[in-house]
C-alpha positions in Angstrom: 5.1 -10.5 12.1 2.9 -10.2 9.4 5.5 -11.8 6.6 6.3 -14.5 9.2 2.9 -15.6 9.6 1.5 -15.5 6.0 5.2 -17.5 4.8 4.2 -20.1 7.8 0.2 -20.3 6.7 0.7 -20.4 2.7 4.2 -22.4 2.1 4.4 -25.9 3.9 8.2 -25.6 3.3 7.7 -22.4 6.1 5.9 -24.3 8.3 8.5 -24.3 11.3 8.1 -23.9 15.1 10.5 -21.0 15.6 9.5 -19.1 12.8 6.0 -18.9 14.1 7.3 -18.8 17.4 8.9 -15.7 16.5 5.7 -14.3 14.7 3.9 -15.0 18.2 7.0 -13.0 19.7 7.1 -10.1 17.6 2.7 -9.6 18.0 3.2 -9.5 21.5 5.6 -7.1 21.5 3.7 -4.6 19.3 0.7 -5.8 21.7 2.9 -4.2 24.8 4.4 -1.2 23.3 3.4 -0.5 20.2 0.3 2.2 20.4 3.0 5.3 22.4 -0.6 6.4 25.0 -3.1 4.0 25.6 -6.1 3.8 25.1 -5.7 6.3 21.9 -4.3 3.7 19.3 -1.6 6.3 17.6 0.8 3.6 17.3 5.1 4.5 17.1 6.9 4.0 13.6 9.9 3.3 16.0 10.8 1.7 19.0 14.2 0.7 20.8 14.2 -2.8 21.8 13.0 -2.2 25.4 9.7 -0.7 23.6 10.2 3.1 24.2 8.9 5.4 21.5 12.1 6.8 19.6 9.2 8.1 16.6 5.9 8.6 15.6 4.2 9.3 12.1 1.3 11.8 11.5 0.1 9.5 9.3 -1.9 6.4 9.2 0.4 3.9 7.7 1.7 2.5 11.0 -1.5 1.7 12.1 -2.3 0.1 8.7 1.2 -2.3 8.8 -0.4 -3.2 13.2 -3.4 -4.0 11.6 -2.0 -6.3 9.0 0.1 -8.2 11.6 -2.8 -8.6 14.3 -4.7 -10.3 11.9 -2.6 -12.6 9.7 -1.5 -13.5 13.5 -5.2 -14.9 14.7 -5.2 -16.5 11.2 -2.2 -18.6 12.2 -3.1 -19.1 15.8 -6.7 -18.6 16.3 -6.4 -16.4 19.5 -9.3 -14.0 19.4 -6.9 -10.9 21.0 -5.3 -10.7 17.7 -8.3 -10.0 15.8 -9.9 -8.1 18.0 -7.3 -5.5 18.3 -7.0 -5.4 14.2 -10.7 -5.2 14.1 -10.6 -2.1 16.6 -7.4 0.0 15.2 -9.0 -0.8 11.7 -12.4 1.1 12.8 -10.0 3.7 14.1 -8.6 4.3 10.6 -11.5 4.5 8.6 -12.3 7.3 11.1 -9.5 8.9 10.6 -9.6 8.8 7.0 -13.2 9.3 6.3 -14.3 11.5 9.5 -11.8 13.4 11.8 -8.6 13.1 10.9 -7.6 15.5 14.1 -6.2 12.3 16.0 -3.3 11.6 13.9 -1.4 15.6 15.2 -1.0 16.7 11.8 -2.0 20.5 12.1 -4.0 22.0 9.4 -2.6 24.9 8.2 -5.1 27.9 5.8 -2.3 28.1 3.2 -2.0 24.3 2.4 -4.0 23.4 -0.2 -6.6 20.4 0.5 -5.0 17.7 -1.5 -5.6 13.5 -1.5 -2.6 11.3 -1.5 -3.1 8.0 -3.4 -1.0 6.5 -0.9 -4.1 6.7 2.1 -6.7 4.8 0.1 -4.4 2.3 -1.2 -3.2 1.0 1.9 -7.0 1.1 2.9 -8.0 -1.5 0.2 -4.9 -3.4 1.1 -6.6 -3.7 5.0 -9.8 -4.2 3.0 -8.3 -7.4 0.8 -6.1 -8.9 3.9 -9.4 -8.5 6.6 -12.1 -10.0 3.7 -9.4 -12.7 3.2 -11.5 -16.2 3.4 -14.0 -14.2 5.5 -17.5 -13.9 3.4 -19.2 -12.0 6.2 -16.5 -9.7 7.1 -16.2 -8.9 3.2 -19.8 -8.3 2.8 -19.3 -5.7 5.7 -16.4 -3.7 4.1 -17.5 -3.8 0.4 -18.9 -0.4 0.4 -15.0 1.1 2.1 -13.5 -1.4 -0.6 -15.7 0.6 -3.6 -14.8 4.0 -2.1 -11.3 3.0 -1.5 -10.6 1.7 -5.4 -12.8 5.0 -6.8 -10.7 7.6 -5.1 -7.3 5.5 -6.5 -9.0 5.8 -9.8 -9.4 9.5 -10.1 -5.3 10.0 -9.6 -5.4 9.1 -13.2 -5.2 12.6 -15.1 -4.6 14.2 -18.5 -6.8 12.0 -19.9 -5.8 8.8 -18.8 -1.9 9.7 -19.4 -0.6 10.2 -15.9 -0.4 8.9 -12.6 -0.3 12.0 -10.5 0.4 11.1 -6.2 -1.7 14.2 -5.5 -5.1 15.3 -6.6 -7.9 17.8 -5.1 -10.1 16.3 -3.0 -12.6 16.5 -5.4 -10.4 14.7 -7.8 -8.5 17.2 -10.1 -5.6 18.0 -10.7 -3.6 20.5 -8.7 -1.5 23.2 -9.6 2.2 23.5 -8.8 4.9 21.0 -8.0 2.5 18.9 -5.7 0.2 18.3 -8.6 3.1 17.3 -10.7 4.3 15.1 -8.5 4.6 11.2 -9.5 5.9 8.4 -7.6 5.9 5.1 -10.1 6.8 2.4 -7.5 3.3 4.0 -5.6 1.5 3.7 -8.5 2.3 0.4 -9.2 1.4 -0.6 -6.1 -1.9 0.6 -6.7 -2.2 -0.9 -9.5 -1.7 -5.3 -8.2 -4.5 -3.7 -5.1 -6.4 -2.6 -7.6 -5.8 -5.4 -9.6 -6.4 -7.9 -7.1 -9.7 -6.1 -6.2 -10.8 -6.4 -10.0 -9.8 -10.3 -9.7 -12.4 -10.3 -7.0 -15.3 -8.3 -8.5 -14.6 -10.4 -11.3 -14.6 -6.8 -13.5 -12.9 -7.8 -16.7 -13.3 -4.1 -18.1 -11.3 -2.9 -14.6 -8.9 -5.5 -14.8 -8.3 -4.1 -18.2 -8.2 -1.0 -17.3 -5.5 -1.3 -14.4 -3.4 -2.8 -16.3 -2.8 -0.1 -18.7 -2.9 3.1 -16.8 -1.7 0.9 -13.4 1.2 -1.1 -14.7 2.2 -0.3 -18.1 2.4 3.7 -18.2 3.8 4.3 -14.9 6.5 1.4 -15.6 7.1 3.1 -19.2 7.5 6.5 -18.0 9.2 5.3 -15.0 11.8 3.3 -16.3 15.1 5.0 -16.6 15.9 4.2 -20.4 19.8 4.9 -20.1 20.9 3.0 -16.7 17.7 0.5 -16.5 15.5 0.4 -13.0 12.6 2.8 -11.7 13.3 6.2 -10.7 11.8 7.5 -7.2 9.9 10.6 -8.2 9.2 12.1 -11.4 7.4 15.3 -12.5 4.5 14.8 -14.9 6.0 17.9 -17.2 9.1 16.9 -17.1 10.7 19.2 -15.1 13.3 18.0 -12.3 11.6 17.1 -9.4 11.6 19.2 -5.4 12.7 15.8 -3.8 16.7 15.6 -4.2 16.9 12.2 -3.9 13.8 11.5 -7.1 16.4 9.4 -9.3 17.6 6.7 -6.6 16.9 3.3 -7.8 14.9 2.1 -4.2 14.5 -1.7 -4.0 10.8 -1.4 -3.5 9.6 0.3 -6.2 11.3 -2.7 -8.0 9.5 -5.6 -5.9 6.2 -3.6 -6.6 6.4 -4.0 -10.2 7.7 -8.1 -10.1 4.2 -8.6 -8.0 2.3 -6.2 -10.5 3.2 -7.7 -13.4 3.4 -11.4 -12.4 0.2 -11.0 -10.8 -1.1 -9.4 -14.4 0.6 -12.0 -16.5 -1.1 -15.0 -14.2 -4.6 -13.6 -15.3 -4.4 -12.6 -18.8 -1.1 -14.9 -19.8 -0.1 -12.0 -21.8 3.5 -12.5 -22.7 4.5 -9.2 -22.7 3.6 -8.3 -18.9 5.9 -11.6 -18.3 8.9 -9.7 -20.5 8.6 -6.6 -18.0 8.7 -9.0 -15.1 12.0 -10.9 -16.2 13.1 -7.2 -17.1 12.7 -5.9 -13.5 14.1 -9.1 -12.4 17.1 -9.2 -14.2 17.8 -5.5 -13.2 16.7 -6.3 -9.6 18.7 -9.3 -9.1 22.2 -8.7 -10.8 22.7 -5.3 -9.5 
């Protein structure tokens, strides 16, 4: 829904009946079935094509991906449901996130150590960029959430600015054990064009700067399998083999991360050498 209506608002040569038709489709679907027990908004990460619930996620990124969709739907057709119903599972996140995160299911256990993935306040200044999108007032309201969002994706850089680690303390150091080795270079690149796109904004030079390095550049050159080409899936900051079995698949995100990281880089700085590790990832991306 959401890629349908933002190819149909942006790209005249997208600007066709039946793909917005099917946008218009595919919003009311998620409308019907989408959160699994109204009126708690816990939406499904699955349904079968009659809208039954086949899965659901303990986690907020469903949500996030409704909330996207609802809105980049009332910015293509201007019906108030949309945005109201992003506006309202947005406010549910943030509450998740920043006060009780109890309504998601996920038990907490005594021996699990309290940890912060760099994946929840990522996708929270992604919501923060689409909602504040050629909307001053609505920008001006989530400014402060923006702030705290790109602060707590800053302090996953560790051992003195050279790692990316997925998991810190909540306080913002580093953890012991596999989980604090833990790195994930298509997630931190990712990071790194939100965060980028947020310095843009600020119009913070020093940030910019700043992202770019530790955002894009080291997790791409420690990433980057040297032998076979492409982005590994997980990595472990010391070295070691990472727990996940499948950390050295070559996943076609990770990939498509990086492109819009570093074309996104090159476009503000027009430095050459972030266009070379675009054409790289291309070339690997696209001939494979």
């Amino acid at each position: 829904v959401w890629m349908y209506c933002r190819l149909y608002r942006q790209f005249e040569r997208f600007r066709r009946p039946e793909l917005l038709n099917a946008a218009k489709a595919g919003g009311e679907f998620l409308l019907r079935y989408a959160q699994v027990a109204p009126p708690a908004k816990k939406c499904a990460f699955v349904l079968t094509r009659d809208g039954r619930p086949v899965k659901v996620q303990r986690t907020i990124f469903s949500e996030c991906f409704y909330t996207m969709a609802m809105n980049e739907l009332w910015r293509v057709t201007g019906d108030a449901r949309y945005q109201s119903e992003a506006m309202e599972m947005m406010d549910q996140i943030v509450s998740w996130v920043r006060e009780d995160p109890s309504g998601l299911g996920r038990p907490q256990l005594p021996g699990a150590p309290a940890s912060e993935s760099m994946a929840v306040p990522m996708m929270l200044l992604n919501l923060v960029e689409q909602l504040g999108e050629a909307d001053e007032e609505l920008a001006g309201i989530s400014a402060e959430l923006g702030d705290w969002c790109a602060q707590r994706i800053l302090q996953h850089v560790q051992r003195g600015g050279q790692a990316v680690l997925e998991n810190v303390s909540e306080d913002g150091e580093e953890l012991s054990g596999c989980l604090g080795r833990h790195q994930n270079p298509g997630h931190a690149l990712e990071a790194g064009w939100f965060l980028l796109r947020y310095a843009i904004r600020r119009g913070d030079a020093k940030l910019q700067a700043h992202v770019i390095d530790k955002f894009l550049l080291l997790p791409f050159h420690s990433g980057w399998d040297p032998e076979h080409g492409g982005l590994f899936y997980f990595q472990d900051a010391d070295g070691l083999c990472p727990t996940q079995l499948e950390w050295a698949m070559k996943l076609w995100w990770p990939h498509s991360e990086a492109m819009i990281a570093f074309l996104m880089g090159y476009s503000e700085t027009g430095d050459p050498a972030l266009l070379r590790i675009f054409y790289q990832v291309a070339e690997y991306t696209f001939r494979r």
